[in-house]
C-alpha positions, 0 to 999 in steps of 0.5 A: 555024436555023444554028448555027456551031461550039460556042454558049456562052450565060449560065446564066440563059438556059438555057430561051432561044432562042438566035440567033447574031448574030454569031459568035464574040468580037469582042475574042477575045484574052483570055489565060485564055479558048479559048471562040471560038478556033476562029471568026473574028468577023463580023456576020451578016446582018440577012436571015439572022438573021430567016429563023432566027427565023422557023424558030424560029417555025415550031419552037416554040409559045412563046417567052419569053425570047431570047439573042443570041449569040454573044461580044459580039451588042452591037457590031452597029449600033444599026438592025440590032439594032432591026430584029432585036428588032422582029422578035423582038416580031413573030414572038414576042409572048409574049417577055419579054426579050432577053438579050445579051453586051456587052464594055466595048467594045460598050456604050461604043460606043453612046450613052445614047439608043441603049441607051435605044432597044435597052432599049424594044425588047427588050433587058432585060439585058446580060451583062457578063465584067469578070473583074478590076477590077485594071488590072495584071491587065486588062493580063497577061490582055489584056482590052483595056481598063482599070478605068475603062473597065469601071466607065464601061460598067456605069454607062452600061448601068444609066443606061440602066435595062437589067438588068446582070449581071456575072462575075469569075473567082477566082485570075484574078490567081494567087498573085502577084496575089491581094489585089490581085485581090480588092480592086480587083475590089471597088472596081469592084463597089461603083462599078457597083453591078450587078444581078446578080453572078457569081463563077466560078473560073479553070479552065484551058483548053488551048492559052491563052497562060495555060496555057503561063504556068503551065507555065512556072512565070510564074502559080501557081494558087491552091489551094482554101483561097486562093480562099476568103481571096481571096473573103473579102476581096472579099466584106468589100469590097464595098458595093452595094445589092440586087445579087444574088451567086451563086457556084454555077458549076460551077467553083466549089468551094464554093456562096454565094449571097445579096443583098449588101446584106443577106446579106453577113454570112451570106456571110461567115460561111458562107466563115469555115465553110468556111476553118474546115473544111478538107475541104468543098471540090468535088473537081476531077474534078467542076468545070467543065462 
């Protein structure tokens, strides 16, 4: 199998083969993000990506899960990923999911039926970064769409009954834009209602354009204490249904997990605990990967 450069895929797919579609980030711009730098985005062949697969094949006695990579696999055209997927159910029988990253972009690009048809042969769920659902914070980290776009995505991946699991990023907004950060990323939440949500914390990456706005003095990062206000307020926010939360990335400070719809409550309860005792946070040596 061919791998280019540094190859980034979701926690949950950490047991999955992993296959470059495409490589690196079809959007690429974020201002917080330095994951695909290094890589200028193309598509890679159809040809190429089933001789991978067929090597993979030969590698190992059994495969059950596969993770298209790299940014944003969904952009390819509808035929080339059919083609793929059937030769992912071929090759791998035993498979039982195919995972993908999908932008707002990608998944608007494509029709009901055609995310239909992708679900039917393989697809059983799209990994979506939404980051914020505040448009003023959409705007500075140049995500390259807006709020509606976002809930217009989700709902159309949940419409075409394949699984969702979406990330925001806390103090994504900075001291300036906490509240806002956090109320509006909730509105967007309870109109997706997805299956899965993540929450990481900002980590601040070199050579981003948010790394030099916070030398500049232009974005204060949130302290530990602040995170967890903004995620309090977030978490009191939000009204879903059977969306499973984690917060347990390495970049978080504090772990929270649960079913929103019910443990809500709990989550809250368990941030007041920690607001209450200042001293339980992750030291930041130990954060990030």
């Amino acid at each position: 199998m061919r791998y280019e450069g540094t190859v980034y895929r979701p926690p949950s797919e950490a047991y999955s083969l992993i296959i470059q579609a495409t490589i690196g980030c079809s959007h690429n711009n974020c201002s917080f993000c330095s994951m695909y730098k290094e890589k200028s985005f193309r598509i890679r062949s159809v040809e190429h990506i089933l001789e991978d697969l067929s090597e993979a094949r030969r590698r190992y006695a059994k495969v059950e899960k596969v993770f298209l990579a790299d940014g944003d696999a969904l952009i390819m055209r509808t035929v080339d990923l059919v083609t793929i997927l059937k030769g992912i159910k071929e090759l791998f029988p035993e498979c039982k999911r195919v995972g993908v990253y999908g932008s707002p972009k990608s998944i608007l690009s494509k029709n009901l039926e055609e995310l239909k048809e992708l679900r039917n042969h393989g697809i059983g769920i799209i990994y979506l970064g939404i980051e914020s659902g505040s448009d003023k914070i959409l705007k500075e980290i140049n995500k390259g769409v807006t709020a509606k776009d976002i809930i217009e995505a989700g709902r159309k991946a949940k419409g075409a009954e394949i699984a969702l699991s979406v990330t925001l990023i806390s103090g994504l907004g900075g001291k300036e834009n906490t509240k806002e950060h956090a109320i509006e990323s909730a509105k967007v939440i309870s109109e997706i209602n997805p299956d899965y949500l993540g929450i990481l914390t900002l980590m601040i990456e070199e050579g981003t354009e948010l790394k030099h706005k916070i030398m500049s003095g232009e974005f204060s990062l949130l302290t530990p204490r602040e995170v967890m206000e903004e995620m309090r307020e977030f978490i009191e926010n939000t009204e879903v249904q059977g969306t499973i939360f984690r917060s347990n990335h390495a970049s978080n400070y504090i772990n929270f997990a649960g079913v929103l719809s019910k443990d809500k409550g709990k989550i809250l309860q368990e941030i007041n605990y920690v607001l209450e005792n200042n001293s339980l946070y992750k030291d930041e040596r130990f954060r990030g990967l």
